[in-house]
C-alpha positions as CSV (number, residue, x, y, z in Angstrom):
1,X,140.2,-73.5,22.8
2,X,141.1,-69.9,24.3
3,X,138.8,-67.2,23.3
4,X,141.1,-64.6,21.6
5,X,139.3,-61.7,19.8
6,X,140.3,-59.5,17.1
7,X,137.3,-56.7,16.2
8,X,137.8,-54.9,12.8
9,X,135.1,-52.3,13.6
10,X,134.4,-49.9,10.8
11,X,133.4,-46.7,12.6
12,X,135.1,-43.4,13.1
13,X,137.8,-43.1,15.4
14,X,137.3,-41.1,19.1
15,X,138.8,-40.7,22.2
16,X,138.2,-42.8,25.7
17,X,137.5,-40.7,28.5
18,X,139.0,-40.7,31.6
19,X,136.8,-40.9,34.9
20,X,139.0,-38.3,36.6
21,X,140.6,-35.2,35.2
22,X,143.7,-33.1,35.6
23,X,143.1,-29.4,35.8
24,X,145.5,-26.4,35.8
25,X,144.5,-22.7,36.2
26,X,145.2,-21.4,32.6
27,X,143.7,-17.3,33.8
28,X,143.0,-15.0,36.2
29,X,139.5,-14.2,37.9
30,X,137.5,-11.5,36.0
31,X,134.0,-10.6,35.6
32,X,133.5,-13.3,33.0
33,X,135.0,-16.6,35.6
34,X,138.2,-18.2,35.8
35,X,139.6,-20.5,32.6
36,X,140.3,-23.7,33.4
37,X,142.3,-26.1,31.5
38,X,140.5,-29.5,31.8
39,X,141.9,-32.8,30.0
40,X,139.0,-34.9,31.0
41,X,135.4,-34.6,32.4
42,X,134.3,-34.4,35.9
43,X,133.4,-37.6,37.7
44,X,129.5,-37.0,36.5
45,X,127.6,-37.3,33.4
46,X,125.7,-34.3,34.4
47,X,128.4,-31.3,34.0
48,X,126.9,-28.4,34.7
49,X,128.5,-26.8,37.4
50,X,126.5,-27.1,40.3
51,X,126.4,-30.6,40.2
52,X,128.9,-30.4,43.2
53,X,127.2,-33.9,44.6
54,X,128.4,-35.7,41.1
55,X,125.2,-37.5,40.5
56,X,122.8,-37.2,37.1
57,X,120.5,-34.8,38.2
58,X,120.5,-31.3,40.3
59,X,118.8,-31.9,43.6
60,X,119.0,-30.1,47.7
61,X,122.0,-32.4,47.6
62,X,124.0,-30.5,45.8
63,X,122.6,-26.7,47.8
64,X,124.0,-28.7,50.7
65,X,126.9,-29.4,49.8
66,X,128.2,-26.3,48.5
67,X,126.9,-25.0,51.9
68,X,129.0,-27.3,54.1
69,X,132.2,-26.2,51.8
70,X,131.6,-22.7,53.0
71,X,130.8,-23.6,56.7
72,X,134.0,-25.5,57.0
73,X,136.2,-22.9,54.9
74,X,137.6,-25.3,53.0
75,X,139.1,-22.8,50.7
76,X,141.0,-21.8,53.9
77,X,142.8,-24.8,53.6
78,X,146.3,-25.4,52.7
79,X,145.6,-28.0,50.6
80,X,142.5,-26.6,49.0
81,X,142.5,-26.4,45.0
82,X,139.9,-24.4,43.4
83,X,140.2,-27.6,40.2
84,X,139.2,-29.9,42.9
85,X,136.0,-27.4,43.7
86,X,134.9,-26.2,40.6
87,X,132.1,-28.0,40.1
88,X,130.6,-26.5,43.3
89,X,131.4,-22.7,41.6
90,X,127.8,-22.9,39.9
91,X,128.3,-19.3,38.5
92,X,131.5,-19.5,37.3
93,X,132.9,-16.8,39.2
94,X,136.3,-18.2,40.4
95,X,134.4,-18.4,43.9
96,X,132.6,-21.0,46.0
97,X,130.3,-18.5,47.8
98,X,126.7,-18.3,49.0
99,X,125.9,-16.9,45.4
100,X,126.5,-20.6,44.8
101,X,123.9,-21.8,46.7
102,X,121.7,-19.6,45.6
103,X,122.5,-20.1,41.8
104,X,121.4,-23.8,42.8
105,X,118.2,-22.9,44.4
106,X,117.6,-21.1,41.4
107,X,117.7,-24.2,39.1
108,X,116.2,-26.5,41.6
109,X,113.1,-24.1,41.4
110,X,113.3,-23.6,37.8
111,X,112.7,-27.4,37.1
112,X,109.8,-27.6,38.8
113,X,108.2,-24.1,37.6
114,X,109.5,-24.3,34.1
115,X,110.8,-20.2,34.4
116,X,114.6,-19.5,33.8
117,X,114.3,-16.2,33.9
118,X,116.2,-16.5,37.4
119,X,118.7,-18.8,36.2
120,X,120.1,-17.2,33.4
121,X,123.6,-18.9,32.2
122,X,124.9,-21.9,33.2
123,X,127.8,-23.4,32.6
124,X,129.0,-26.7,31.7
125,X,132.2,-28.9,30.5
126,X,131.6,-29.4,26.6
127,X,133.4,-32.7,24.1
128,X,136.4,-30.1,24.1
129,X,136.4,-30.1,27.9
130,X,136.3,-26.3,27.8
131,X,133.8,-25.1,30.7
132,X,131.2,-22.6,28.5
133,X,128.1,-20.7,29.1
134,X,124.4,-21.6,27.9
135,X,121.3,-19.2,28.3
136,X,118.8,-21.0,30.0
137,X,116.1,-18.7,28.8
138,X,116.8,-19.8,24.8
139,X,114.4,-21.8,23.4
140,X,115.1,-25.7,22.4
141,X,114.7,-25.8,18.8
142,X,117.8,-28.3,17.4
143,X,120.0,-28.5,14.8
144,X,121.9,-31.5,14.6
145,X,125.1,-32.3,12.8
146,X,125.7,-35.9,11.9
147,X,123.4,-39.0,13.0
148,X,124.5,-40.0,16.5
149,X,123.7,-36.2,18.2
150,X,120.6,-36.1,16.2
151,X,120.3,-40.3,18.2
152,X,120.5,-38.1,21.5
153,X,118.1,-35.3,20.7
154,X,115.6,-38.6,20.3
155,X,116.8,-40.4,23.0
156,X,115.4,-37.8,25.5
157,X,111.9,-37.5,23.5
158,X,113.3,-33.9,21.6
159,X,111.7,-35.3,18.2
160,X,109.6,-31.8,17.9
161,X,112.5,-30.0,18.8
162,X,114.2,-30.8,15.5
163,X,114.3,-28.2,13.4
164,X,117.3,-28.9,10.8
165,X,120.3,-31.5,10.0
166,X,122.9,-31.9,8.1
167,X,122.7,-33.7,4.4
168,X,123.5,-37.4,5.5
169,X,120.0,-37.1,7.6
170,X,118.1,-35.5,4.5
171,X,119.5,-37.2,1.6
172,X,122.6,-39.1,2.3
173,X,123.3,-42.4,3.8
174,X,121.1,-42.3,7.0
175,X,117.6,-41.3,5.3
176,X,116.4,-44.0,5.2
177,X,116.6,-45.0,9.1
178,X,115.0,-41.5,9.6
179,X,112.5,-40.4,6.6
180,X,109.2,-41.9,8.7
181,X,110.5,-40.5,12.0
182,X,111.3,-36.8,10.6
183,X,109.6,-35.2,8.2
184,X,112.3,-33.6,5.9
185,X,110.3,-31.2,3.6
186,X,109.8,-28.9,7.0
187,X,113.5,-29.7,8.0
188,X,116.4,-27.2,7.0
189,X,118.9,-29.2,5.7
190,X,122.5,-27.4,6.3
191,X,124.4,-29.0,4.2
192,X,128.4,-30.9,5.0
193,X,127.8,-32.0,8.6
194,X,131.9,-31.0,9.4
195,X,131.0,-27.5,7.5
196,X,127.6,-26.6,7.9
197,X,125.9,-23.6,5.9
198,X,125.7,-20.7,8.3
199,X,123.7,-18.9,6.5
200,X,121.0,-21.3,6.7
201,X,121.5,-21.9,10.1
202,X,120.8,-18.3,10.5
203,X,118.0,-18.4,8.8
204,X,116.6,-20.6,11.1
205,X,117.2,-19.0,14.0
206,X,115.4,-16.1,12.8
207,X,112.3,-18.8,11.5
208,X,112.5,-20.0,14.8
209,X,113.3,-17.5,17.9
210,X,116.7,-18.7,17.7
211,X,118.1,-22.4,17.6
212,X,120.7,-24.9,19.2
213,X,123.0,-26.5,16.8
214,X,123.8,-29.8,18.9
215,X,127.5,-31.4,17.6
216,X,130.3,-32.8,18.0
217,X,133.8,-31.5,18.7
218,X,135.3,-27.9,17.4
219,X,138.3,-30.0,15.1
220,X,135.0,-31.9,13.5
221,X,131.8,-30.3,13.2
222,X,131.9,-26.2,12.1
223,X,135.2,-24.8,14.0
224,X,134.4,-21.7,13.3
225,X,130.8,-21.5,14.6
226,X,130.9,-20.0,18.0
227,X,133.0,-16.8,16.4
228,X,130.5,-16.6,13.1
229,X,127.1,-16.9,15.7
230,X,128.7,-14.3,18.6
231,X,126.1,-12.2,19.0
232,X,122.9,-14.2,17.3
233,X,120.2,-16.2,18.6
234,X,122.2,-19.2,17.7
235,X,123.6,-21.4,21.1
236,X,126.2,-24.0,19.8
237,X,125.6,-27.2,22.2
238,X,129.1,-29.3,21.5
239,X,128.5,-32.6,23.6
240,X,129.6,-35.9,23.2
241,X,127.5,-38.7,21.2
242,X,130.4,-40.8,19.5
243,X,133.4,-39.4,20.5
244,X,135.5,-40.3,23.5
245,X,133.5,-43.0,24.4
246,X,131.4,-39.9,25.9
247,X,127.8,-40.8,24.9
248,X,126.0,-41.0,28.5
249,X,127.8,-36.9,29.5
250,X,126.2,-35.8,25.8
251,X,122.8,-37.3,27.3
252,X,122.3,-36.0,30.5
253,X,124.1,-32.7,29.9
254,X,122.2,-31.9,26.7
255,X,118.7,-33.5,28.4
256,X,119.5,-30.7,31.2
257,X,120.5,-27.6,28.7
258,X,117.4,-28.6,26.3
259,X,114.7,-29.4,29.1
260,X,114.6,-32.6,28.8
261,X,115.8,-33.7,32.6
262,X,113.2,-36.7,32.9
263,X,113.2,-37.9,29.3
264,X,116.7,-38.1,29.4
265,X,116.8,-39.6,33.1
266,X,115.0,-42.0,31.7
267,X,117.2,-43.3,28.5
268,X,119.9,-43.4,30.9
269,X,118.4,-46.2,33.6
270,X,117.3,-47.8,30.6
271,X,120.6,-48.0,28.8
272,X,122.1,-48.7,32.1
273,X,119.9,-51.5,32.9
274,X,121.0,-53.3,29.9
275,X,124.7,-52.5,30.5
276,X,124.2,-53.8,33.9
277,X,122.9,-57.2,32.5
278,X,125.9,-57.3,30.0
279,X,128.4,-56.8,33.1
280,X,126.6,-59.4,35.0
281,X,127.1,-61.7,32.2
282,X,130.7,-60.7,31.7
283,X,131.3,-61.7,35.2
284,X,129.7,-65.0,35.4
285,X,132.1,-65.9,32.1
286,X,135.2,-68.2,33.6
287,X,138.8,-66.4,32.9
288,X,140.0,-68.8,30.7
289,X,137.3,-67.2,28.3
290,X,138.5,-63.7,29.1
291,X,141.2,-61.1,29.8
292,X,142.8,-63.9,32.4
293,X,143.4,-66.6,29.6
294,X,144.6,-64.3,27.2
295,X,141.9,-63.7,25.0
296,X,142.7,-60.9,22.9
297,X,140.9,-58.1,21.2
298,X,141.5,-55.2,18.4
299,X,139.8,-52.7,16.6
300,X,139.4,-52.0,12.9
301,X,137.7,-50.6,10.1
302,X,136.6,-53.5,8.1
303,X,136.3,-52.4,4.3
304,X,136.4,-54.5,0.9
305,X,139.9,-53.4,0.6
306,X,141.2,-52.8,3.9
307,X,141.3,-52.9,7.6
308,X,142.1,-50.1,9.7
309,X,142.9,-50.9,13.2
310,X,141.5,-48.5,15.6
311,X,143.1,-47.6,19.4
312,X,141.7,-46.8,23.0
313,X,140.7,-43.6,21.4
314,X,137.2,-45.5,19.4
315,X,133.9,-46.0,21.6
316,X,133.8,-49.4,19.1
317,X,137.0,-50.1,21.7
318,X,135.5,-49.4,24.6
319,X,132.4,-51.5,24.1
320,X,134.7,-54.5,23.2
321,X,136.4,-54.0,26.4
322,X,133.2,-53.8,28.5
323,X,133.6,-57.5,27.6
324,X,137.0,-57.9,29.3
325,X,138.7,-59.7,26.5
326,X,142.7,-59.3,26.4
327,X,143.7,-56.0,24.7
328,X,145.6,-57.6,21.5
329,X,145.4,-54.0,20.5
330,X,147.6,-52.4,22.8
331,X,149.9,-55.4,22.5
332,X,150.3,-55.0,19.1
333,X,150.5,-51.1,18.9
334,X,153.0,-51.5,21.9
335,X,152.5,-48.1,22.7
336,X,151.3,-46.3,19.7
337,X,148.0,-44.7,19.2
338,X,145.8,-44.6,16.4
339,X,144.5,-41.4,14.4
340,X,141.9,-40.4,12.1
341,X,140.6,-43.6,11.1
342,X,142.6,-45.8,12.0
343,X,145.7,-47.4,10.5
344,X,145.7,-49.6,7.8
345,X,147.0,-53.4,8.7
346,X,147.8,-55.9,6.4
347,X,146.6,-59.7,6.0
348,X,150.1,-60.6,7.2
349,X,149.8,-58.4,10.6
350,X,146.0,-60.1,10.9
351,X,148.0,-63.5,11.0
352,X,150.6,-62.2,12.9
353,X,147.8,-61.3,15.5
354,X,146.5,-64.5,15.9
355,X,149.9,-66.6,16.5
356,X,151.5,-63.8,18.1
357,X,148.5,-61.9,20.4
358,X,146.2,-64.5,21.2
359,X,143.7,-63.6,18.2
360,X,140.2,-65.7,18.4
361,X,137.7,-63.5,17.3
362,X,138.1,-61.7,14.2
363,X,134.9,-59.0,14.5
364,X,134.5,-57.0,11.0
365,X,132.5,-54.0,11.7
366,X,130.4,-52.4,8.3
367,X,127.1,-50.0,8.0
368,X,124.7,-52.3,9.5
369,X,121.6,-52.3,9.8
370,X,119.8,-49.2,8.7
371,X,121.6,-48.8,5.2
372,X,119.6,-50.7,3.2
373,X,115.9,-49.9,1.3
374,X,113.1,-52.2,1.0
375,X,113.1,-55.5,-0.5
376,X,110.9,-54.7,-4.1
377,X,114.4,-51.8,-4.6
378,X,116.9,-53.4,-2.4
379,X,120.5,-54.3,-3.8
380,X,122.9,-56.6,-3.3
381,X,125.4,-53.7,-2.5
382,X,123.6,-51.9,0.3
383,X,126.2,-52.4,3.6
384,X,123.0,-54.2,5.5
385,X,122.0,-56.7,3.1
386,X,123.1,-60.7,4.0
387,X,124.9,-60.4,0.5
388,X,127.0,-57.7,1.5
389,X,127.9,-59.1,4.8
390,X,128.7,-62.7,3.4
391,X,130.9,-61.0,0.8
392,X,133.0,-59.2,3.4
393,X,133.5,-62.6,5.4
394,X,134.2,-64.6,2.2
395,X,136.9,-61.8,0.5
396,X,138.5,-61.3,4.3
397,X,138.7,-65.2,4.7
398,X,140.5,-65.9,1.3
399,X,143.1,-62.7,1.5
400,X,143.9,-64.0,4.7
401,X,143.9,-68.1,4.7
402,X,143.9,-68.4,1.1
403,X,141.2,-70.0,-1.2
404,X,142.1,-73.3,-0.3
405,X,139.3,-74.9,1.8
406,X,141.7,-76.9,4.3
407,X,143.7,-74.1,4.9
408,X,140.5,-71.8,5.5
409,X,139.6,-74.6,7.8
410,X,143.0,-74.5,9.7
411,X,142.5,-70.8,9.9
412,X,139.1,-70.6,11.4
413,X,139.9,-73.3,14.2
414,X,142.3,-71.0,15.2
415,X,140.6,-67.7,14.8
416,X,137.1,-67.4,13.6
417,X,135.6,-64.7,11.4
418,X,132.4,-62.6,11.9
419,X,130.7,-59.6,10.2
420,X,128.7,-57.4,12.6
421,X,127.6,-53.4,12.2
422,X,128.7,-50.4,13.8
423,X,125.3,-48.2,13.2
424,X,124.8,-50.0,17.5
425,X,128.7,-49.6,17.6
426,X,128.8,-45.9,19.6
427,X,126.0,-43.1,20.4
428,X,123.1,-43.6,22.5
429,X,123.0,-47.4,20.8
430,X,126.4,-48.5,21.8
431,X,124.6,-51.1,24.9
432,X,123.1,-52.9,22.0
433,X,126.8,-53.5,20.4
434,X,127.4,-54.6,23.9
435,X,124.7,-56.9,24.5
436,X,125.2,-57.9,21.0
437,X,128.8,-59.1,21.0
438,X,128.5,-60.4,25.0
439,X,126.0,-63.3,22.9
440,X,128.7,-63.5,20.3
441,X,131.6,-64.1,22.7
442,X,129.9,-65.9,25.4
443,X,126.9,-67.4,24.0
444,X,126.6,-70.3,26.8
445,X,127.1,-68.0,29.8
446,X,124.3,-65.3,27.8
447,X,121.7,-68.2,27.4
448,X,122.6,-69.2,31.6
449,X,121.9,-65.6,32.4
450,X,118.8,-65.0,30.2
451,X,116.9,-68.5,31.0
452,X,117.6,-69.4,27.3
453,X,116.9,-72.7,26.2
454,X,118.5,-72.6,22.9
455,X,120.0,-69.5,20.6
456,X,116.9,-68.6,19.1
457,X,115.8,-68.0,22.2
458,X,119.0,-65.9,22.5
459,X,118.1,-63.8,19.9
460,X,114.3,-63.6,20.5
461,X,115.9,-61.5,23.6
462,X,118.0,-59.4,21.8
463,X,115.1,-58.3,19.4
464,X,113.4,-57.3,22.4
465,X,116.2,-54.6,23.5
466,X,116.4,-53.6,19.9
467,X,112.7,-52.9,19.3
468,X,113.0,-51.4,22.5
469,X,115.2,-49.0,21.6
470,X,113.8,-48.5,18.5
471,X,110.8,-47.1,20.0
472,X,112.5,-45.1,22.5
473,X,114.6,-42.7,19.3
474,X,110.9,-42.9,17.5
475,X,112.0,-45.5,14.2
476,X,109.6,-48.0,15.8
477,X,107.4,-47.7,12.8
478,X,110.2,-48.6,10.3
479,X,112.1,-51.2,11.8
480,X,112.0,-53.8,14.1
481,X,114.4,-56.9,14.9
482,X,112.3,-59.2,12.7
483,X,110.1,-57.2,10.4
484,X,106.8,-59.7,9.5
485,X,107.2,-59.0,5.6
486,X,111.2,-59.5,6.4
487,X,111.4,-55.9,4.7
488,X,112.8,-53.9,7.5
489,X,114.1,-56.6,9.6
490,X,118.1,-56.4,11.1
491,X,121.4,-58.1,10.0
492,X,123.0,-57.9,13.1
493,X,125.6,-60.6,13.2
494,X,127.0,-63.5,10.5
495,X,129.9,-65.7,11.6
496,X,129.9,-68.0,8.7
497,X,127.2,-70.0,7.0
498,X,124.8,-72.3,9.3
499,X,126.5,-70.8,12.3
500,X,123.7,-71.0,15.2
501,X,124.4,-67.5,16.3
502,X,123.9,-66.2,12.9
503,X,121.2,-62.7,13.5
504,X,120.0,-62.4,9.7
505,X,116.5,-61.1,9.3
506,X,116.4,-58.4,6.6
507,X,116.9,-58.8,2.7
């Protein structure tokens, strides 16, 4: 039978990023640059301007290129745009000059020496895609605002950089992932992650020598920030971590702003080896399993109540299509977007989905697999727990087949059902959703690849990318794939009782 996938992932909606941009001159030169209206990113995860080589890291490269621009005059050219150029303008001056080259210089010898004083500002292309400035010379003491920037700031080794976060960290629905990892009675906690206390922020900064607050975009996370810290010690660092699909330009762009070059360098060959693996996988599947035999794919929320379908605008998306499945999403938007959250669907459009858009796989995403406590206080509520996750599967299988077992039956030989988390959905985790549902979707060609002789094999090598990663963001301690006292262990993946590819190892 065709594989045909529907995901219901439960995660909050962003936006896929294209790998080119438009640009369109939006101001005139002035002492302060030239505004440039940007719709995308540059072609680089690294975007700080300078970068005019378009690699992850600042190098000679990039000195000679800017050089070679001058000595041909490029700019004298007919067909010369300076929004084709401005990643070689590394001071922001409207220009591409020998002041370029030496800007360059500057950095190249300031990440060897450790002294900024000769940098300065720098500039870079932020979530918003707005080109702003960054003092080189501030210190590197965080703030983070919601879970996946604070996932960055860890990613790149910045665990003593952290300073304060917002309440879901201290108290709220992610503490328990991070209490052994940060040590919240030294932590300022700022309150609402989308409205942050500013005074206490403040506060900080003065505590501290002045602090980064590392978010997401302006529309989310404190819009009115950059106007109420003009003027302070406080550098607002907006990169993307979740949104857009943008996790790898929030990486090397805040690993460059905070310091952190090689740490972050690092992550990044990491999380790209495992992506690479996941591709090579992908490719050795036959079409018939994929995209060319129609095997299609969709986004959701999956709640107890309802599903919300999510567009190309989620990361959860973009993973899914990593895996080259046919795009039952765009078919059945047929040209519409999703916003916010999503938008609801019924049972009936579910069913729909599978006669209509080639529907196999019916992925329900939900909090897993950090919300959840120990076993001696654990509850049959908490998102991560195997009860939860079999309730979701059993309530979503009866709304839509009906409690009848043959008709449940009938259903699930059509299009089968399985419960999976979004906490590895988007963020610097988002390869282990991929490597994750790549076993789900192709579990004969994943075993092939691997040297697999059987799915618990399988799974023995996912647990090792997931403990991997665990150590890398510093939760090592606390979880692991398979906890020994099954305490801390991961419910990754359930796709219906005795199902071989079942990963259920925590309470």
């Amino acid at each position: 039978m065709d594989n045909k996938i529907l995901a219901i992932i439960a995660v909050a909606v962003v936006a896929v990023v294209a790998a080119g941009a438009y640009f369109a001159l939006s101001g005139d030169d002035d002492d302060d640059g030239v505004n440039l209206s940007l719709d995308a990113y540059p072609g680089t995860y690294l975007t700080v301007l300078g970068n005019a080589d378009l690699d992850t890291e600042f190098s000679s490269a990039d000195a000679t290129a800017i050089q070679k621009f001058i000595d041909d005059k490029v700019d004298e050219s007919d067909s010369y745009k300076y929004e084709n150029y401005y990643m070689y303008d590394a001071n922001y001056d409207g220009k591409i000059d020998s002041d370029d080259v030496d800007k360059v210089n500057a950095i190249l010898s300031a990440l060897t020496s450790g002294d900024w004083s000769e940098v300065g500002e720098v500039h870079y292309v932020n979530v918003d895609y707005n080109v702003v400035s960054y003092d080189m010379t501030h210190n590197n003491k965080v703030i983070t605002l919601i879970a996946p920037p604070l996932d960055t700031v860890l990613a790149m080794g910045g665990q003593d950089l952290i300073v304060g976060t917002d309440n879901r960290i201290t108290t709220g629905k992610y503490h328990e992932e991070y209490k052994s990892t940060l040590d919240f009675s030294s932590l300022v906690d700022v309150g609402s992650c989308n409205e942050p206390d500013t005074e206490k922020i403040l506060k900080a900064s003065d505590d501290n020598g002045g602090v980064n607050v590392v978010c997401g975009t302006a529309d989310s996370y404190g819009s009115s920030m950059e106007t109420v810290f003009k003027g302070t010690d406080v550098s607002v660092i907006r990169i993307g971590s979740w949104e857009y699909g943008a996790t790898l330009y929030g990486l090397m762009t805040a690993g460059f702003l905070l310091k952190k070059t090689a740490e972050s360098q690092s992550y990044y060959e990491w999380y790209e080896g495992v992506h690479d693996k996941v591709v090579d996988i992908v490719n050795s599947v036959p079409d018939e399993k994929k995209s060319a035999g129609k095997i299609g794919s969709t986004a959701c929320y999956g709640y107890l109540d309802e599903l919300s379908i999510l567009g190309e605008y989620s990361g959860e998306y973009t993973n899914l299509m990593v895996l080259d499945p046919y795009d039952s999403t765009e078919a059945f938007l047929n040209g519409g977007t999703t916003g916010g959250h999503g938008n609801t669907i019924s049972t009936e459009e579910v069913s729909t989905m599978v006669e209509k858009y080639n529907l196999k796989h019916l992925i329900l995403m939900i909090g897993t697999p950090f919300q959840v406590v120990t076993k001696a206080t654990g509850s049959d509520n908490y998102q991560s727990s195997q009860a939860y996750m079999k309730e979701i599967y059993s309530k979503w299988l009866e709304r839509i087949a009906g409690t009848e077992s043959a008709a449940q039956e009938e259903f699930l030989s059509k299009c089968d059902i399985c419960i999976t988390g979004y906490s590895f959905s988007s963020g610097v985790s988002e390869v282990l959703n991929q490597l994750i549902m790549c076993y789900y979707l192709y579990p004969d060609e994943f075993k092939a690849y691997f040297g697999c002789s059987d799915d618990a094999a399988a799974k023995e090598k996912i647990g090792e990318y997931v403990d991997a990663y665990c150590q890398k963001i510093g939760i090592s301690g606390s979880w692991a794939f398979e906890s020994s006292d099954g305490v801390y262990g991961m419910n990754l993946l359930y796709c219906g009782e005795d199902d071989a590819r079942n990963i259920m190892n925590g309470i």
